[in-house]
N, C-alpha and C positions, 0 to 999 in steps of 0.2 A: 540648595540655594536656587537650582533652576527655576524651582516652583515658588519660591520666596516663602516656603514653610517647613520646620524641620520633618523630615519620615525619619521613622524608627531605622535603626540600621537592622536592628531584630529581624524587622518587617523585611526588609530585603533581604537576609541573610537566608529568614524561609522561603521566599519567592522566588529567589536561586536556585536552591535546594529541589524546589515541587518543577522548576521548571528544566530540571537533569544539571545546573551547573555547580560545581564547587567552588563558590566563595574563596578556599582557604587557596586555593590554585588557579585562580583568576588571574589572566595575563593580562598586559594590552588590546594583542586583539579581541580577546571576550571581551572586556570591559566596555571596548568600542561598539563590537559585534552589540553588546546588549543596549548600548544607549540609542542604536539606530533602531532599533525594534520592542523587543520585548520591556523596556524601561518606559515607554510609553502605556502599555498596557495594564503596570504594575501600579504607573499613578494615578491612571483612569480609576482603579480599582478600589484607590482610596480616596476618588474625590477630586484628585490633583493635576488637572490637564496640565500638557504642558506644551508652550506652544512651539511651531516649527525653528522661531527665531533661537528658543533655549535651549531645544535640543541641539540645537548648532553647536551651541556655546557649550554645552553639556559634552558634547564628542570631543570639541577642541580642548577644554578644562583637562578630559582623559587623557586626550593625546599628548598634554603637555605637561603632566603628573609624573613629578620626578619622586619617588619614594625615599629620597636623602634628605629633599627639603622639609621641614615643616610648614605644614600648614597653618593660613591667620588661624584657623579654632588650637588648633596644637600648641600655636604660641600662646593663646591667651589662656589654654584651660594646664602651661606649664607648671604653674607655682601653686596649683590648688589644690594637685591632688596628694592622698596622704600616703606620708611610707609606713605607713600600716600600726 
């Protein structure tokens, strides 16, 4: 959302990876850690600056990311997916 365009999550998933962290073990502080730096790099790479103002927003969104709530996308993509 920072960049007002969707990125793969794939796409970060590898950029993680290439760049020594593990996604599946991603705390706070990395999360933080990465959007003050290396998140920058990852959007340059696809195109997608992003600017100082959103990275703000982008560290405080982290910071304020409570993994109990759901997310607006969480909410809306509730009722669509199938139980198989």
């Amino acid at each position: 959302m920072a960049v007002k365009t969707p990125v793969a999550r794939y796409s970060l998933w590898l950029h993680l990876h290439e760049i020594g962290i593990d996604p599946e073990r991603l705390d706070e502080d990395g999360a933080l850690a990465f959007c003050s730096g290396p998140a920058r790099a990852f959007l340059a790479g696809l195109g997608l600056p992003i600017s100082r103002r959103a990275e703000r927003r982008l560290r405080r969104a982290v910071d304020a990311y409570d993994p109990a709530r759901l997310t607006p996308e969480e909410l809306a993509s509730d009722g669509w997916e199938s139980d198989g």
